[in-house]
C-alpha positions as CSV (number, residue, x, y, z in Angstrom):
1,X,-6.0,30.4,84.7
2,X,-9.3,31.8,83.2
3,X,-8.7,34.8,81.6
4,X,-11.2,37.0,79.7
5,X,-10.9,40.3,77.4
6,X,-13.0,42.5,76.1
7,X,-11.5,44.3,72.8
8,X,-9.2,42.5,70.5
9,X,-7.4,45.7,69.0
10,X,-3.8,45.9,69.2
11,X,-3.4,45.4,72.5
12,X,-6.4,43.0,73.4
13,X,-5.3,40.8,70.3
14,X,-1.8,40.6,71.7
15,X,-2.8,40.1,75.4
16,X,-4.4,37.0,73.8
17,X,-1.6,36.0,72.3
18,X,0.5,36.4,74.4
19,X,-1.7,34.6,77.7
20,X,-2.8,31.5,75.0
21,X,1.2,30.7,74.5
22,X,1.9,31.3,78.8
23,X,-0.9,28.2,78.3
24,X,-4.1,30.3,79.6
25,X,-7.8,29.6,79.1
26,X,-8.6,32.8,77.2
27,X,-12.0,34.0,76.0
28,X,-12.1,37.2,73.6
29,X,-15.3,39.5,73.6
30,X,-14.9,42.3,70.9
31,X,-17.9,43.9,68.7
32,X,-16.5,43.5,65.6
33,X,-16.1,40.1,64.2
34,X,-13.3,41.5,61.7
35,X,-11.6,41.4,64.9
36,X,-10.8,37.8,65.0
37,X,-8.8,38.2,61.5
38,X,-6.4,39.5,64.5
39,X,-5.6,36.1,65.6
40,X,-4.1,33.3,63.7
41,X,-6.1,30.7,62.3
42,X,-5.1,28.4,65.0
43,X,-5.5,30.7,68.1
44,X,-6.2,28.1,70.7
45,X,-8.8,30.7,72.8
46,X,-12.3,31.2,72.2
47,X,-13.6,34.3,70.6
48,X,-16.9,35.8,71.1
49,X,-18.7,38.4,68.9
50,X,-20.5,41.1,71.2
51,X,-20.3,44.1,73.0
52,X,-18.3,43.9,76.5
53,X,-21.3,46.2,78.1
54,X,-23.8,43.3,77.5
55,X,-24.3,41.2,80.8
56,X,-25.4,38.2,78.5
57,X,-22.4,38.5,76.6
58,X,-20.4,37.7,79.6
59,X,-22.0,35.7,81.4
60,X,-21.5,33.5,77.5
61,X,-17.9,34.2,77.7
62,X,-17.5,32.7,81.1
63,X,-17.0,36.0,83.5
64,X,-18.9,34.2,86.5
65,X,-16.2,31.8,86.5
66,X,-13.0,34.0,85.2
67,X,-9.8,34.5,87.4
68,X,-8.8,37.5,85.7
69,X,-10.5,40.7,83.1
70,X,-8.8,42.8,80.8
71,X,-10.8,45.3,80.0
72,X,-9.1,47.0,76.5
73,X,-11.5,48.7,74.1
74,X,-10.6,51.8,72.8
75,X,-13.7,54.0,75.3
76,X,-12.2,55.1,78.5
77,X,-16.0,55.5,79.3
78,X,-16.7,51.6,78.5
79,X,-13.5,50.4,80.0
80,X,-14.5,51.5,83.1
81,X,-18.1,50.7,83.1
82,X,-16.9,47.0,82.4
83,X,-14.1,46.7,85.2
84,X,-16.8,48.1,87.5
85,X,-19.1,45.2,86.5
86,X,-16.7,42.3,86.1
87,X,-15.4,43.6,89.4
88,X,-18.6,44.4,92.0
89,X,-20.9,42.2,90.0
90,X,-19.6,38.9,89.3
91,X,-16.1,39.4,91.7
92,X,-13.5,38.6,89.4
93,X,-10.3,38.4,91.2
94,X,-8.4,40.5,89.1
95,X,-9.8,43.1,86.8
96,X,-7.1,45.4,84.7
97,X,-8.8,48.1,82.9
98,X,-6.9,50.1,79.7
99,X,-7.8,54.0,80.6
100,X,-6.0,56.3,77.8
101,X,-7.0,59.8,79.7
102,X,-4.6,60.1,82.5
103,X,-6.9,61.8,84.8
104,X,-9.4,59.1,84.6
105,X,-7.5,56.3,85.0
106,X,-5.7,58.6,88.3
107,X,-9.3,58.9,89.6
108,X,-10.4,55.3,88.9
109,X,-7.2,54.0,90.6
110,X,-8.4,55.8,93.6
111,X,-11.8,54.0,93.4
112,X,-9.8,50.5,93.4
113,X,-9.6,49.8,89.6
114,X,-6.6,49.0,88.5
115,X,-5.9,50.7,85.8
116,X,-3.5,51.1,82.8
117,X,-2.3,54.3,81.4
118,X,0.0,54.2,78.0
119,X,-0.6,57.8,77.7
120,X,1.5,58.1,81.8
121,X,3.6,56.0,80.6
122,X,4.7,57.5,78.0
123,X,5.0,61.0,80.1
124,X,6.8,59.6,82.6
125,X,9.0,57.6,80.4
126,X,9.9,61.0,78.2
127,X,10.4,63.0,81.0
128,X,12.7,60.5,82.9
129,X,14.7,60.1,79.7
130,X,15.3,64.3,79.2
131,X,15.1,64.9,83.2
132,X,16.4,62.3,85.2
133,X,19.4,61.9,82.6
134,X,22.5,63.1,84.2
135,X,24.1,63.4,81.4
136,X,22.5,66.2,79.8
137,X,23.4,69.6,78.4
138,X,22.3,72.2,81.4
């Protein structure tokens, strides 16, 4: 599979990691070329230096012919303008987009982005723990 992220942070960096070893065809777009010192040495994948927002730029990394987009900068605002491109302009099959505002990414969801939301899932986690717990003091 043909996979291709934008943002090599944390999370895009491990993403890549992580879909290289599973044997995936990964291309990494991230503005910042420091952000290649996030991969070893011997990262298999491909690793461009641009912005994600930049049609050129990914049309270079491959988007016309990717299976899947992560879309993981750390701009709620560019996430989303990204997935809506990968998605409606050059019909990626599967485009995941990193929102960190929970009413966005509720609201973007709707719209038929799929989105992922740490900062949900670290509500819903808490509150499951202290709530759902029957073994709490009432």
């Amino acid at each position: 599979m043909k996979v291709l992220i934008v943002g090599c942070g944390r999370v895009g960096s491990a993403l890549a990691l992580r879909m290289t070893d599973d044997g995936q065809d990964v291309t990494v777009i991230d503005e910042d070329p420091e952000a290649l010192g996030r991969l070893p040495e011997d990262w298999p994948g491909r690793f461009l230096q641009g912005h994600g927002l930049d049609t050129d730029v990914l049309i270079e990394a491959g988007i016309e012919s990717a299976d899947a987009a992560i879309i993981a900068t750390d701009g709620d605002n560019t996430n989303i303008v990204i997935a809506q491109v990968a998605q409606k302009r050059f019909n990626v099959p599967c485009v995941i987009t990193r929102v960190l505002d929970p009413a966005r990414a509720k609201f973007y969801k709707s719209l038929g982005l799929q989105t992922i939301c740490a900062t949900s899932a670290v509500i819903d986690t808490a509150f499951e723990a202290i709530c759902d717990n029957p073994g709490r003091a009432a």
